[in-house]
N, C-alpha and C positions, 0 to 999 in steps of 0.2 A: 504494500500500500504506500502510496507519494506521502510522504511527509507536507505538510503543510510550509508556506513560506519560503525564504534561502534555502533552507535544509534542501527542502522538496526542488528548487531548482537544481543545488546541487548534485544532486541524485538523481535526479534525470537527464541533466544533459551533462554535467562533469563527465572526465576520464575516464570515471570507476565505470560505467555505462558504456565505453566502447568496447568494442569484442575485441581490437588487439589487445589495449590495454591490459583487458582479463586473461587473454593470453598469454600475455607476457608474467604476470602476477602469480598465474600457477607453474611457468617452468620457463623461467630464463633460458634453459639453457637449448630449447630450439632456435634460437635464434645465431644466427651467422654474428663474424665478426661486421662483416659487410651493414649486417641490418644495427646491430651495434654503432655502430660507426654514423649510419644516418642520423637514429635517434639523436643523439648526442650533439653532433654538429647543425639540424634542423632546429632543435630546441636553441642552441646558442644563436644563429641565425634570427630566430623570433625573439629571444627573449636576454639576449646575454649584449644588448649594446645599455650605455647608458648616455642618456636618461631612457629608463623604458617608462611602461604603464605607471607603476606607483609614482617613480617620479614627478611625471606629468602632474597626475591625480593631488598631488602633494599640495602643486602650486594653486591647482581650481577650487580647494576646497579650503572654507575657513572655517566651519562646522568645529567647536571646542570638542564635543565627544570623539571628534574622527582623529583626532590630532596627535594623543598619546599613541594610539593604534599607528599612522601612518610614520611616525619615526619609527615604532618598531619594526613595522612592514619595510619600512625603506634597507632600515641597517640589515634585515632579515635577509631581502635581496640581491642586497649588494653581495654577501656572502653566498648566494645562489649564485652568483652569474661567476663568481671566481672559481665556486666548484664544477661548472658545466663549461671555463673553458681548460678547466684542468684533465675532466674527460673528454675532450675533442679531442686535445693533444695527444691527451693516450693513446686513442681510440682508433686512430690514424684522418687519412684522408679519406671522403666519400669518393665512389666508383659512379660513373654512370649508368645505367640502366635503357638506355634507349640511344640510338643515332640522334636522335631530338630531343633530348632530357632536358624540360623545363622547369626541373621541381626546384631547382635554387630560388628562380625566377615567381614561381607561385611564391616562397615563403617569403621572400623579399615584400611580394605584394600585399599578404598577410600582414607583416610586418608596419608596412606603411599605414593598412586599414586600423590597427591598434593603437599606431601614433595618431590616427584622427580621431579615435575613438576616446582615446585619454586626457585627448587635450579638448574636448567638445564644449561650448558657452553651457548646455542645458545642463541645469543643478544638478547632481546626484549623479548623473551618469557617467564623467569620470571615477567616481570613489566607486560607484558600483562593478564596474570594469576592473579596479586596483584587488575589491573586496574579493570577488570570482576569482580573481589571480591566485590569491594568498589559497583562500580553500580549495582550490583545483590541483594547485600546487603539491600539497601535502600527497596527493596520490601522487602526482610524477616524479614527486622528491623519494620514494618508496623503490621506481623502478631504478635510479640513478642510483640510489644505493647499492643495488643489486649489480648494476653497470659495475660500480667505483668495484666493488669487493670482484670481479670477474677479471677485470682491465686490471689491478695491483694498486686504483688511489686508495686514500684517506677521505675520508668522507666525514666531516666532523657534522654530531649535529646541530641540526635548525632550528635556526635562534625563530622564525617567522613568528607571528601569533599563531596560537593555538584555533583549530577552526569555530569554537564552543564561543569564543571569542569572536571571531569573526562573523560568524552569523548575528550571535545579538548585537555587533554595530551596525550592520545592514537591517534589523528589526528597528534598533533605536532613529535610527537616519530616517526611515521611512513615515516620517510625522504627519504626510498628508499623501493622498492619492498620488497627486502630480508626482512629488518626489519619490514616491514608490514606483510608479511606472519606469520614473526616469533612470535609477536606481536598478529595476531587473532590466532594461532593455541594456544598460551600460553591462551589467552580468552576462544576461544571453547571447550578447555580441561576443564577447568575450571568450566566453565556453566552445560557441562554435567555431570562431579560428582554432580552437584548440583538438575538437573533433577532426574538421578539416585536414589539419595540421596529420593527426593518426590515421587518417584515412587514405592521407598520402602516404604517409610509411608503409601503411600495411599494403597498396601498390606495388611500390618499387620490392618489397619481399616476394612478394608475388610472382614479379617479372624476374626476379630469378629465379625463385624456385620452376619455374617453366622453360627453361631454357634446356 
């Protein structure tokens, strides 16, 4: 049964809901070096420039509840992006997958869609985008772990907010309709570049295993 509110978005369209994802959650170790190697570098690609989403989100929003949360969120990230370019490095270079391989080019565009989406005039909807981030996060930071300890990093853990946390400031934020809509559409954007994003990995694994 959908949980109601955040939760219930995050559980239905979060990570945890894609079929790679769960794939990947019950046996790392079908996966190639190769598909290794995309995760890792496609995720840095999306998410490992700064400023990214929180940052944006930082500057849009002056809301005092969101404030103690989004310094933690921020330093929490900053330490994500240093751990995802430490597994790219590992991890090697990505391989193409086709004489026409446009997947850099998709995530690049991904990318830019999340830079307009963070930095958006409507209230709520950047911190709601930043908030999706954090809670989405925690599932992807599960497989990176898995990554770090396969590849030989150190994976220290995540300072992020806890997600328990993170949904009641998305609860508390939402004071009126407006800002609630504003608030899940900044979320749902969010979530699906992040589907998209596995839906391409699970692609190019595809196209090799077919070869």
């Amino acid at each position: 049964m959908r949980q109601p509110g955040f939760a219930g978005l995050i559980d239905t369209y979060g990570s945890d809901a894609v079929p790679y994802v769960q794939l990947m959650g019950e046996d790392l170790s079908q996966l190639s070096g190769a598909d290794i190697a995309d995760i890792v570098h496609f995720l840095c690609v999306l998410h490992g420039r700064h400023p990214g989403v929180i940052d944006h989100a930082a500057t849009k929003t002056v809301d005092d509840a969101a404030r103690e949360w989004l310094i933690q969120a921020t330093d929490g990230f900053a330490a994500e992006r240093a751990l995802l370019t430490k597994l790219t490095v590992a991890a090697g270079p990505i391989s193409g997958v086709s004489l026409d391989d446009q997947s850099n080019a998709a995530v690049l565009g991904q990318r830019k869609a999340l830079d307009m989406l963070s930095q958006s005039e409507r209230a709520g909807c950047a911190i709601g985008a930043a908030i999706a981030l954090v809670a989405d996060w925690h599932c992807i930071r599960h497989i990176l772990e898995q990554i770090a300890l396969r590849i030989g990093v150190e994976a220290r853990a995540s300072i992020l907010p806890h997600v328990e946390q993170t949904a009641a400031l998305s609860d508390n934020l939402a004071a009126t309709p407006a800002l609630e809509r504003a608030l899940n559409f900044g979320a749902e954007q969010l979530l699906n570049q992040h589907r998209g994003l596995w839906q391409l990995l699970e692609a190019r694994r595809n196209m090799r295993l077919s070869r």
